[in-house]
Residue frames as qw, qx, qy, qz and C-alpha x, y, z in Angstrom:
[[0.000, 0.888, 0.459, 0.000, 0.00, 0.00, 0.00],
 [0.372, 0.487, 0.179, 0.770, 1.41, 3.15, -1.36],
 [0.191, -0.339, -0.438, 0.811, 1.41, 6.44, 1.31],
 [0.352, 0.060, -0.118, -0.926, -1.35, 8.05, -0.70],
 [0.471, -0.224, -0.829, -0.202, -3.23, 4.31, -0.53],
 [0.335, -0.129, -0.650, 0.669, -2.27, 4.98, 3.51],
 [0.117, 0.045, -0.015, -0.992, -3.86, 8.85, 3.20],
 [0.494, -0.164, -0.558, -0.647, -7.15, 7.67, 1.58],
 [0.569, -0.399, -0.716, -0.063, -8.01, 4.86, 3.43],
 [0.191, -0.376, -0.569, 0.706, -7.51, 6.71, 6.90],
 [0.170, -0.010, -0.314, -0.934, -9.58, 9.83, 5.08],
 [0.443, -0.156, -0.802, -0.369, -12.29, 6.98, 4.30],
 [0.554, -0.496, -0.646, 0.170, -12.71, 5.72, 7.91],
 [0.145, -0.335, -0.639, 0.677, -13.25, 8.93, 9.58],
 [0.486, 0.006, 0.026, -0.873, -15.56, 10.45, 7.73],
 [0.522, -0.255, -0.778, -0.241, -17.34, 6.66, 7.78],
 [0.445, -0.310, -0.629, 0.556, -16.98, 7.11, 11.52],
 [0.064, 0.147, -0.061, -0.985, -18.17, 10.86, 11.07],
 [0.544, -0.175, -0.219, -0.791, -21.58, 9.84, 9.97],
 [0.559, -0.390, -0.732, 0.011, -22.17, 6.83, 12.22],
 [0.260, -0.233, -0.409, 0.843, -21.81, 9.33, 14.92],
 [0.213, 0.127, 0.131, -0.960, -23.84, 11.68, 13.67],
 [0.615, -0.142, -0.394, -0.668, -26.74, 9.34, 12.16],
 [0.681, -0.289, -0.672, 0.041, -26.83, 6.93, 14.80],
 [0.343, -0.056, -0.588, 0.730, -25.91, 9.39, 18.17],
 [0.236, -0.832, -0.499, 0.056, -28.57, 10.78, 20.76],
 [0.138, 0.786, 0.058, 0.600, -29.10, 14.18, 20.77],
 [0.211, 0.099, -0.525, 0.819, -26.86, 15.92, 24.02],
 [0.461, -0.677, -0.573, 0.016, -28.73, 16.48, 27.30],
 [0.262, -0.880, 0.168, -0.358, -27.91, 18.25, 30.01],
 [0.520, -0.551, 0.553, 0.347, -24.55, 18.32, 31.55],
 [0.824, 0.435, 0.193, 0.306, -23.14, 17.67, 27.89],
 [0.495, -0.481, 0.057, 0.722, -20.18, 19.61, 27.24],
 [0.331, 0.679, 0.073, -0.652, -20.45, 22.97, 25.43],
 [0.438, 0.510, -0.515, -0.531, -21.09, 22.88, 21.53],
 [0.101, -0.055, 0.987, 0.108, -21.70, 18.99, 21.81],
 [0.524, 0.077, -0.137, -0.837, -24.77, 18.47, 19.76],
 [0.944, -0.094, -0.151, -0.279, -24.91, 14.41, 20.00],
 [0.456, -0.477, 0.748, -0.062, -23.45, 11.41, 21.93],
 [0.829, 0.246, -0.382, -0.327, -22.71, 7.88, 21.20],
 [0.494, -0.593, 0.542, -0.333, -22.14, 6.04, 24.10],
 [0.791, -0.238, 0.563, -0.022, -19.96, 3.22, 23.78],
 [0.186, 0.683, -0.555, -0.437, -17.17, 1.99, 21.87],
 [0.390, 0.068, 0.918, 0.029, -18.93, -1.33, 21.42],
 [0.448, 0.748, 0.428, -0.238, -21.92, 0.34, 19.84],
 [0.182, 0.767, -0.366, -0.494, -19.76, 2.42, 17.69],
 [0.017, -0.171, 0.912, 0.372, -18.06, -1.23, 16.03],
 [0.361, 0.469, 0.793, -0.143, -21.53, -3.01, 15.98],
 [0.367, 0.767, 0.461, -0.254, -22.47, -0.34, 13.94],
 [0.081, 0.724, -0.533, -0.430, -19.46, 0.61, 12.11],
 [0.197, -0.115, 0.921, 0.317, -19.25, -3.17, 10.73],
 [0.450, 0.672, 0.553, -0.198, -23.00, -2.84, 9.26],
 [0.293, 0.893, -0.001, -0.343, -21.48, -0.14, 7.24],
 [0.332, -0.601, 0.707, 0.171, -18.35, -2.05, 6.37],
 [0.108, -0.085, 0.947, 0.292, -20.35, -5.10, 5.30],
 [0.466, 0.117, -0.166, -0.861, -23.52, -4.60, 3.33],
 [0.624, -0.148, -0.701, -0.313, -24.49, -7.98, 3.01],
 [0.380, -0.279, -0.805, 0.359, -25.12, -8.34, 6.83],
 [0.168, 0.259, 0.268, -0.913, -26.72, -5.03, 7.21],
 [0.600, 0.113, -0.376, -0.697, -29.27, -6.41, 4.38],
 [0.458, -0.087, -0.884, 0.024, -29.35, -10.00, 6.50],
 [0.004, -0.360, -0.765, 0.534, -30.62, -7.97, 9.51],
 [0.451, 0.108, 0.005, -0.886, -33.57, -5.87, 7.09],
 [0.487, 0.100, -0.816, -0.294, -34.16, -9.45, 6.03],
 [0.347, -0.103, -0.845, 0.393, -34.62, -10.40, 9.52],
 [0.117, 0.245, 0.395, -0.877, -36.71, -7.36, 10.46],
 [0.544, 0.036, -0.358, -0.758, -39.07, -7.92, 7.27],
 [0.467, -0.194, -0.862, 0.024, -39.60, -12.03, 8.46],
 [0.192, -0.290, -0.630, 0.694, -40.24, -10.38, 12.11],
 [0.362, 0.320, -0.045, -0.874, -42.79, -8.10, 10.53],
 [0.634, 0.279, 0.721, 0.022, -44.61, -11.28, 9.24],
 [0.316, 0.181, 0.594, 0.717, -43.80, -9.78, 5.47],
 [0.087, 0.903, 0.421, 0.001, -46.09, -6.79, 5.69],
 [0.194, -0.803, 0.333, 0.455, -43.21, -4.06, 6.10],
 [0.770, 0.546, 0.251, 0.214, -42.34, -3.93, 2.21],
 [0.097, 0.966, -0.161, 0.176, -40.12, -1.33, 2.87],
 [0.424, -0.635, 0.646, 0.009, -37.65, -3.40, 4.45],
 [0.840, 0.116, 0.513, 0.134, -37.56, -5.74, 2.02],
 [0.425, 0.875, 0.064, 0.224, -37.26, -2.82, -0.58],
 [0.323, -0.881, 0.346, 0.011, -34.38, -1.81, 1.73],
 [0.591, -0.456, 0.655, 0.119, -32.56, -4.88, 2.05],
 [0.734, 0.481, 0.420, 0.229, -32.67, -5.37, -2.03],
 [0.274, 0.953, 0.043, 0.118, -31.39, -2.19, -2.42],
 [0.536, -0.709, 0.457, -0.037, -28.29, -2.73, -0.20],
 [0.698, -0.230, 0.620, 0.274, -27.82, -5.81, -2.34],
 [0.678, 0.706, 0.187, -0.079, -28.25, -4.40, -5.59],
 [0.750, 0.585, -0.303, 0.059, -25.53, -4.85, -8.24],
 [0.722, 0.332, -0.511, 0.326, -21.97, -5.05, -6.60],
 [0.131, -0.809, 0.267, -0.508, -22.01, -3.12, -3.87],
 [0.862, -0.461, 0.204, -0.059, -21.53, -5.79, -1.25],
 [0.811, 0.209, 0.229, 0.496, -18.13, -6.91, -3.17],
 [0.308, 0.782, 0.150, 0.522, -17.63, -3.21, -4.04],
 [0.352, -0.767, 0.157, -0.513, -17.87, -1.31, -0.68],
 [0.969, -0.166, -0.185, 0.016, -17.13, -4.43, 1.38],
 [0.071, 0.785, -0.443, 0.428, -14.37, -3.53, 4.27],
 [0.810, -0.193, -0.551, -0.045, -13.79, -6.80, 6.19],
 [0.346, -0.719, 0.371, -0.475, -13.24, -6.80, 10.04],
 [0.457, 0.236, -0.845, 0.148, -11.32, -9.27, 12.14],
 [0.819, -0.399, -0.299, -0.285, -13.28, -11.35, 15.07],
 [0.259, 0.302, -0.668, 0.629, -11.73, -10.85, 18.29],
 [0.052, -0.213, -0.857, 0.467, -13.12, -11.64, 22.02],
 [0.237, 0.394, 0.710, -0.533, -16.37, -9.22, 21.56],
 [0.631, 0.678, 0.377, -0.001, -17.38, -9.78, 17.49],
 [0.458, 0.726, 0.155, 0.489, -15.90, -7.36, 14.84],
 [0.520, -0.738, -0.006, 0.430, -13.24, -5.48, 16.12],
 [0.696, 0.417, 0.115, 0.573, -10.84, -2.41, 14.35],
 [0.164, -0.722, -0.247, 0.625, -9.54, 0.35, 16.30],
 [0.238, 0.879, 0.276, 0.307, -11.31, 3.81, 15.53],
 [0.364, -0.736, -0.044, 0.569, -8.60, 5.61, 17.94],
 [0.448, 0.030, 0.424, 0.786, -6.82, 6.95, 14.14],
 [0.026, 0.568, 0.578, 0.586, -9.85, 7.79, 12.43],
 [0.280, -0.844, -0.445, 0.103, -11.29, 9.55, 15.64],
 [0.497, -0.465, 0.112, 0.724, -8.02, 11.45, 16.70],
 [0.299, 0.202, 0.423, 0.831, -8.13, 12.59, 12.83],
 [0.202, -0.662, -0.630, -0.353, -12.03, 14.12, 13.45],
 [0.571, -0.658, -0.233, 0.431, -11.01, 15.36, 17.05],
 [0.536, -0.220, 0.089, 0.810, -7.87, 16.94, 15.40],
 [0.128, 0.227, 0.433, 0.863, -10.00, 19.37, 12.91],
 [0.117, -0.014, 0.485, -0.866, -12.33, 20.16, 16.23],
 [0.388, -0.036, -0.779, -0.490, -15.20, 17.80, 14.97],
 [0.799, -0.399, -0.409, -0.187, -15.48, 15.20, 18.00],
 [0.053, 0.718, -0.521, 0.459, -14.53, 14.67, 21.12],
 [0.758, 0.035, -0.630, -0.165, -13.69, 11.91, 23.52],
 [0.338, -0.606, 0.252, -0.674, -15.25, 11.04, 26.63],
 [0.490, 0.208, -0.834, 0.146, -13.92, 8.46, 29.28],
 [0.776, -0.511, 0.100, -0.357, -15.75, 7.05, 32.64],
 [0.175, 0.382, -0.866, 0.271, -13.07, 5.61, 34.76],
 [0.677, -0.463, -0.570, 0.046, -14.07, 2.81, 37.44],
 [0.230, -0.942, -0.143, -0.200, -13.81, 4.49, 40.93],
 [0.757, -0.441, 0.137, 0.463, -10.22, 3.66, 41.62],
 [0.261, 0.881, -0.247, -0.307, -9.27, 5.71, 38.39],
 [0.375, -0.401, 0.768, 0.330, -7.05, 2.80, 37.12],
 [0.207, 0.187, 0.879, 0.387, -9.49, 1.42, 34.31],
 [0.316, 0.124, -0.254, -0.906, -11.58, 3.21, 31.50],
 [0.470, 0.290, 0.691, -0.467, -15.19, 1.87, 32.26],
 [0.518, 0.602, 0.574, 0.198, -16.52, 2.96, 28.73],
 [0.265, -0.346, 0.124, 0.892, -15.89, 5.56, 26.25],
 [0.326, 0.679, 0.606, -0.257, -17.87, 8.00, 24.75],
 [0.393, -0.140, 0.365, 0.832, -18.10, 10.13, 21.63],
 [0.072, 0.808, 0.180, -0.556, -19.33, 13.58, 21.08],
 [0.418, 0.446, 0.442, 0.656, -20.15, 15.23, 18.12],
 [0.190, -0.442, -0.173, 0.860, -19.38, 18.59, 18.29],
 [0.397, 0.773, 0.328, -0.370, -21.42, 21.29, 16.21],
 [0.034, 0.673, -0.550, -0.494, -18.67, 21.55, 13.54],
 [0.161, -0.080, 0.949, 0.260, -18.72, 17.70, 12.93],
 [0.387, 0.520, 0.715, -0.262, -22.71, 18.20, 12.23],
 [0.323, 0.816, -0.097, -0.469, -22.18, 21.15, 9.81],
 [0.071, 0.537, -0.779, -0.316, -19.04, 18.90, 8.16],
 [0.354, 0.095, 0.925, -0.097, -21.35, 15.76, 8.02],
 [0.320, 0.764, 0.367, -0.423, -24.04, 17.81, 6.58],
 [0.300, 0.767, -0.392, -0.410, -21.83, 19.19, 3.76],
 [0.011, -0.381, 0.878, 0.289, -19.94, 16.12, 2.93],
 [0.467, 0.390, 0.714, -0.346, -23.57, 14.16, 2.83],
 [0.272, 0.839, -0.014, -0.471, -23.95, 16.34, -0.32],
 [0.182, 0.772, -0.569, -0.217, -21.07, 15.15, -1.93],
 [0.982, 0.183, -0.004, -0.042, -21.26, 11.90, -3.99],
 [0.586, 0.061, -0.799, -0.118, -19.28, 9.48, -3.45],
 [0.189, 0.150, -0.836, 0.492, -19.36, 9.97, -0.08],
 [0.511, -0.122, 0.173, -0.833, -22.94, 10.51, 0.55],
 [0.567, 0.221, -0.793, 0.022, -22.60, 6.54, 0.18],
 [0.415, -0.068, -0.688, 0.591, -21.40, 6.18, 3.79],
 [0.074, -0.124, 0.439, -0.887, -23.94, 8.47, 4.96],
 [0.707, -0.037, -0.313, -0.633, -26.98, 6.90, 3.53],
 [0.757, -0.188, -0.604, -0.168, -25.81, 3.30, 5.48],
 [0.072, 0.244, -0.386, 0.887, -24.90, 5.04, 8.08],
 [0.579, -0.088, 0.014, -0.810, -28.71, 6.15, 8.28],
 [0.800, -0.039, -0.463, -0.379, -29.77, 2.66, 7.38],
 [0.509, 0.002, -0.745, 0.430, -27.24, 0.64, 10.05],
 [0.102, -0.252, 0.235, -0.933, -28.81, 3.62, 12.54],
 [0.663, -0.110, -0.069, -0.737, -32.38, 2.68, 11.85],
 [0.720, 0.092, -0.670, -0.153, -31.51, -1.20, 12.55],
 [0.468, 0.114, -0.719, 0.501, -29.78, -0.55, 15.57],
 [0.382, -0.753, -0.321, -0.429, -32.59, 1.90, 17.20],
 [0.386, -0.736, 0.247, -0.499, -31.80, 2.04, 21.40],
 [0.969, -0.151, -0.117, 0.158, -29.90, -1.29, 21.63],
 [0.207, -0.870, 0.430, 0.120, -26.48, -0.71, 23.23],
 [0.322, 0.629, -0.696, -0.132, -23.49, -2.36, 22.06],
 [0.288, -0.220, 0.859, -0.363, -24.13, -5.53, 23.89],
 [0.611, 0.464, 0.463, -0.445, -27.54, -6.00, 22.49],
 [0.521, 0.780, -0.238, -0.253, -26.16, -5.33, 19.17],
 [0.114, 0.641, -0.747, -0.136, -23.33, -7.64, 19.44],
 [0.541, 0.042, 0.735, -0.407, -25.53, -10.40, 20.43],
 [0.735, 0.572, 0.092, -0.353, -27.59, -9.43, 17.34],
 [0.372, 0.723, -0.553, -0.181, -24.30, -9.98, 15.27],
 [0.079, -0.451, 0.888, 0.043, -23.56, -13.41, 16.56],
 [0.538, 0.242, 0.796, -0.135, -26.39, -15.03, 15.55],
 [0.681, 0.651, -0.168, -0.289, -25.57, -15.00, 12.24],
 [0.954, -0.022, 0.221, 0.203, -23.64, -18.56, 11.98],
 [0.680, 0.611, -0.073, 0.399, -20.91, -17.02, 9.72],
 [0.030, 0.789, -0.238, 0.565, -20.06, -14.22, 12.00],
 [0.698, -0.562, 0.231, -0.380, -20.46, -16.15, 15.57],
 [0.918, -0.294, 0.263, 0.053, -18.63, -19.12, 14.69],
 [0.594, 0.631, -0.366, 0.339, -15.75, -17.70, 13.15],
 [0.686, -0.398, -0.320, 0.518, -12.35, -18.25, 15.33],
 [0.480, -0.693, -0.066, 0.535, -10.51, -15.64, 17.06],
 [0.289, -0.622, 0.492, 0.536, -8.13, -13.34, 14.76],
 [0.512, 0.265, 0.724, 0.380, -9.95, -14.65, 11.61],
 [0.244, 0.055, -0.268, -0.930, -11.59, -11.88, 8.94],
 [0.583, 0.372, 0.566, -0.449, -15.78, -12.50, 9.23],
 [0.159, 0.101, 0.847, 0.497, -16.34, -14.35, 6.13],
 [0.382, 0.074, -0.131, -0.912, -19.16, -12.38, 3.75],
 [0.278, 0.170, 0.936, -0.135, -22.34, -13.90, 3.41],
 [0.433, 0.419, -0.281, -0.747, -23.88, -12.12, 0.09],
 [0.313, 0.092, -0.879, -0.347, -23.95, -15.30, -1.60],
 [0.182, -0.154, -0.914, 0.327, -26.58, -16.29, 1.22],
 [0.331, 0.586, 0.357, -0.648, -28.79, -12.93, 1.48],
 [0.142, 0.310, -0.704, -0.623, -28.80, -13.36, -2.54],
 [0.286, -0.131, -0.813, -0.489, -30.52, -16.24, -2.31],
 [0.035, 0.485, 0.549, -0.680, -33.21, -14.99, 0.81],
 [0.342, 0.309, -0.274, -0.844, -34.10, -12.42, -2.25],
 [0.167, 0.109, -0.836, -0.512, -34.62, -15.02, -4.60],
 [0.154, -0.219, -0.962, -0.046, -36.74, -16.75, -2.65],
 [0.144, 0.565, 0.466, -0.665, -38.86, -13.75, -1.79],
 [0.412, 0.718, 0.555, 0.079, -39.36, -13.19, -4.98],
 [0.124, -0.823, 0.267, 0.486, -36.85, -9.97, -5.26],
 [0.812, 0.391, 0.114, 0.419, -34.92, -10.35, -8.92],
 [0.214, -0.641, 0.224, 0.702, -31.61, -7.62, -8.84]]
């Protein structure tokens, strides 16, 4: 990989990481820190929902899963989860993640630091009460990173990453990262890979789910 390969791909993953934040974080309460307009609590939630965007063909196995659970009356999630597989993208867009003690795992500390550095986001830690061990971490979109989401949304190609962004967002609703990793291992491919392996894709599987619903690409 070539130092402008290096440049891109880090480029890539924080503005990917730049709209899961902003389409998937709750709007700031009270006690937020100034100019923080949303949170996203937890750097488990943040991978659970950063590998949906990574790997279309599981983010179209769980509209698949939400149209069956909707006893097939919610066309719109079927319409969803065809679109998602329509021509290459899965194979195209497709950013594989390795499978480490809790599911899909790639540190965001680059991509965040890079957002952080251009006064975007910011990052918030909860120690345990001895102060020796970061309890969870949190991550604040600041009112810049909403105007700079907003503008780059606009701007094709990337308006890509903000649209499954939106779509991984709407799947994950008010489940926390726990709930959401759960959801992710009961998909046989993803749960029973080993340790330190890459999650094998599973397009070739929501492909034929279409078929049999009657979906043609």
């Amino acid at each position: 990989m070539t130092p402008g390969d290096v440049h891109t791909a880090r480029s890539r993953d924080a503005v990917r990481i730049l709209f899961v934040l902003d389409r998937a974080g709750k709007p700031a309460g009270r006690g937020a820190p100034e100019g923080c307009v949303k949170i996203l609590e937890a750097e488990k939630r943040l991978q659970a929902l950063d590998f949906w965007v990574r790997n279309p063909d599981y983010l179209a196995h769980e509209y698949l899963e939400c149209y069956d659970q909707s006893g097939r009356r919610d066309a719109n999630l079927l319409a969803t989860a065809a679109e998602i597989m329509s021509g290459n993208e899965p194979e195209l867009r497709r950013l594989g993640m390795l499978r480490f003690m809790f599911g899909a795992f790639e540190a965001v500390d680059t991509a965040v630091a890079r957002l952080a550095l251009h006064g975007l986001v910011e990052v918030q830690r909860k120690f345990s009460a001895d102060g020796r061990k970061v309890k969870q971490t949190d991550y604040l979109l600041l009112a810049a990173g909403q105007v700079a989401a907003d503008q780059l949304a606009a701007q094709p190609p990337l308006d890509w990453y903000a649209r499954r962004a939106s779509l991984a967002a709407q799947i994950a609703g008010n489940l926390n990262g726990n709930q959401l990793k759960q959801r992710q291992y009961g998909v046989p491919e993803y749960g029973g890979q080993r340790w330190g392996r890459v999650i094998p894709p599973i397009d070739a599987k929501v492909r034929e789910r279409l078929a049999a619903l009657g979906v043609v690409e």
